[in-house]
N, C-alpha and C positions, 0 to 999 in steps of 0.2 A: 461883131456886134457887142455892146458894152453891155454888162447886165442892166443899168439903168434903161437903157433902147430898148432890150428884150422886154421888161417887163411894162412897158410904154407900149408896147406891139401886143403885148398879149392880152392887157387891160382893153385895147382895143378891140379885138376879138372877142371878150368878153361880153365886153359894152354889144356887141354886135348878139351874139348868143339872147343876151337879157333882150333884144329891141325883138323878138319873133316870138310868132305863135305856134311855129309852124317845129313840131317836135324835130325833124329830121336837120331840119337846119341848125336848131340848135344843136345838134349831137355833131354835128358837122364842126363848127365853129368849137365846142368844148376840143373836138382830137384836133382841131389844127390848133388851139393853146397848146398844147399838151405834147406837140410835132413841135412846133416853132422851140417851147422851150429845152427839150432832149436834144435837138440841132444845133441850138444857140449853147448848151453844155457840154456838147460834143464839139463844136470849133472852138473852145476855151482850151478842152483836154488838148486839143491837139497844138494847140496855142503854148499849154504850160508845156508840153514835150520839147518845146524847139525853144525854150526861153533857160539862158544860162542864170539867173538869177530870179525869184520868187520875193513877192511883196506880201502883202498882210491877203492882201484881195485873193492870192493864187495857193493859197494852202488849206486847207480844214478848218474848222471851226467848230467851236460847240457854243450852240444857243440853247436856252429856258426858251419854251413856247409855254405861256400860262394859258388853263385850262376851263380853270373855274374855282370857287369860290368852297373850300371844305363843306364836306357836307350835303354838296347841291346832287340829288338824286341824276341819275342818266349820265356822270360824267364820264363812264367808263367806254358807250359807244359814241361821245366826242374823238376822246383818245383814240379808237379804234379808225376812224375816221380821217384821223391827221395821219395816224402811220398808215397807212393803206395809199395814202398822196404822197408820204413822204419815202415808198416804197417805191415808187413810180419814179419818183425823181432823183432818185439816188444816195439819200439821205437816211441813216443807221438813228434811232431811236431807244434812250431807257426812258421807262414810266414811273412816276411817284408811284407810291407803294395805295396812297388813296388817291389817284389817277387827275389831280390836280392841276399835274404840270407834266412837261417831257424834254428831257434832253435830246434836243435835234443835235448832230451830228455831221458833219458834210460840207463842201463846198460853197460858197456863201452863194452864188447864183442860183442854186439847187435849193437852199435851204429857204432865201427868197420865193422862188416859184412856188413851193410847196404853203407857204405866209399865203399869197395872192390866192392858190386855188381853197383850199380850209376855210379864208374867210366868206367865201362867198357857198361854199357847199355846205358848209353846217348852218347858216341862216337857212337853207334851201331845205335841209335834212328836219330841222325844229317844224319849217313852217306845214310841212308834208306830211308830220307824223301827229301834230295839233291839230292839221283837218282829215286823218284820219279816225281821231279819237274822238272830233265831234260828230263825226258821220254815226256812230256809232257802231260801222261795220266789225268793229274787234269784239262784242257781246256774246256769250257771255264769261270771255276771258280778259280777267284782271288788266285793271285800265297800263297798270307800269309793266306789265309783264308783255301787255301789247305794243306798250311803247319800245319796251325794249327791244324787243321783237321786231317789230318795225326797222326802228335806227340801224341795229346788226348787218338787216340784209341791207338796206340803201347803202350802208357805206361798204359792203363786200360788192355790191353794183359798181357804184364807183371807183372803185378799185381794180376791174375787171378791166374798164374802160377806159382808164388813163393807161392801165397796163399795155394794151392794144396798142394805143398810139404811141406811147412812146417805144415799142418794137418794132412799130414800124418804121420811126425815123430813124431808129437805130442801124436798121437793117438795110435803108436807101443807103445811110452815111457810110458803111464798111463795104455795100457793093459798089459805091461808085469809087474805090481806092483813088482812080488818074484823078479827079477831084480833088478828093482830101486825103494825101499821102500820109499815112501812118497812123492811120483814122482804129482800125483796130488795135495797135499796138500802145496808142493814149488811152485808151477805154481799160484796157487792161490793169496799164500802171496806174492810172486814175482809182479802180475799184481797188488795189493791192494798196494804194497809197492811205487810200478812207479804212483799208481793214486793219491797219496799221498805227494810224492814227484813233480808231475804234479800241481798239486794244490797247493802247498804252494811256488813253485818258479814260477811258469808263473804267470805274468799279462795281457797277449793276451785280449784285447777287439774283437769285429766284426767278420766276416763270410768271409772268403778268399774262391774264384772260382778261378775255373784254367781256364777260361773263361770269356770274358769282353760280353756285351752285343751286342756290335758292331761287335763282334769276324764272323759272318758266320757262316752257315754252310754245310756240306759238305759229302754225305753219300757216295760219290767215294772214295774219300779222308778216310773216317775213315775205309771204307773195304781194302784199301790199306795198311794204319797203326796199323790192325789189324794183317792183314796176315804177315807183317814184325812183329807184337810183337811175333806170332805164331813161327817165324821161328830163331828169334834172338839167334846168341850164347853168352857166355860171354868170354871177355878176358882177359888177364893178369890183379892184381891188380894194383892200383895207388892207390899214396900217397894221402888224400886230405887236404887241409888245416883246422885247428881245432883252428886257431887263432878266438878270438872273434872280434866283431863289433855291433855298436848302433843297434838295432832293433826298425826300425819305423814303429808304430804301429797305 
């Protein structure tokens, strides 16, 4: 499958997730995005193992995913957010030093899928943590300190749950070997190939927290942005920008 097809298949899935009300269905449809595309990067791997020559398309990559706009308060659990997706998908991340932008890292299928799911789970993350704040149930702890609070855990939710399904396709794809011969052995050199290509193109110094010290905290607030990561669907894809910019490190 072409990464254009996979990501036409998972849009669709998506599309399906957003059309219900019905929570479980949506969690259903979110792990089969999340199947389809870890399967659809595991016949690639095993695709570039057996191919004596590599194109632009079958090597690594480094993209700018932009962030947000200097300045804009909460960017740091956006960021937390994207790498927690792009953890899931196989994709190695460094973060602006004020959390603006991020160097994605990874396979261009991977690094796509992880575009697709971000743009629809941080609209999803904004819209859940806005009507947590007008409900007023974070009272009477500080409205950003709720927020932030909030954000943290949704997006450690989310990350719990794409983690899930993509282990589990993992795990169909290396037990059915008569299948897909050599299905482990691409997975391997695949991850050795990105730590490789990680290392000779990042120069990232320092420890990035998706947390300042002064941040609060707040255990209403992150069982609240728990149960919104729990219940989160995803919807339609968006384009995101893949232009580069300075990374201040």
């Amino acid at each position: 499958m072409t990464d254009d097809k996979m990501l036409a298949k998972i849009a669709a899935l998506l599309r399906q997730a957003e059309g219900t009300d019905n929570p479980h269905e949506a969690e259903a449809f979110m792990a089969a995005a999340q199947r389809l595309a870890t399967a659809t990067s595991i016949d690639l791997a095993v695709a570039r193992s057996h191919s004596e020559k590599r194109t632009k398309a079958q090597v690594p990559v480094q993209r700018t995913i932009t962030i947000g706009n200097a300045g804009t308060k909460g960017l740091r659990t956006y960021v937390q957010l994207f790498v927690v997706i792009a953890h899931a998908n196989d994709v190695k991340c460094d973060i602006a030093s004020n959390s603006t932008f991020v160097y994605a890292y990874g396979f261009p299928e991977d690094i796509d899928t992880s575009h697709s799911l971000y743009a629809s789970l941080v609209m999803q993350m904004v819209k859940a943590s806005e009507a947590y704040i007008a409900s007023g149930a974070h009272r009477p702890t500080p409205t950003i300190t709720a927020r932030i609070n909030f954000q943290l855990a949704f997006g450690a939710r989310i990350g719990k749950r794409l983690a899930e399904a993509r282990e589990q396709a993992r795990q169909e794809a290396t037990e059915s070997e008569t299948g897909r011969p050599g299905t482990a052995i691409a997975l391997r050199n695949k991850d050795l190939e990105l730590k490789d290509f990680y290392r000779q193109t990042s120069d990232a110094r320092g420890t990035w927290r998706a947390t300042s010290a002064t941040a609060g905290y707040s255990s209403a607030a992150r069982r609240a942005g728990d149960r919104a990561g729990r219940r989160a669907r995803l919807g339609p894809t968006e384009e995101l920008s893949g232009a580069r910019a300075a990374l201040n490190r």
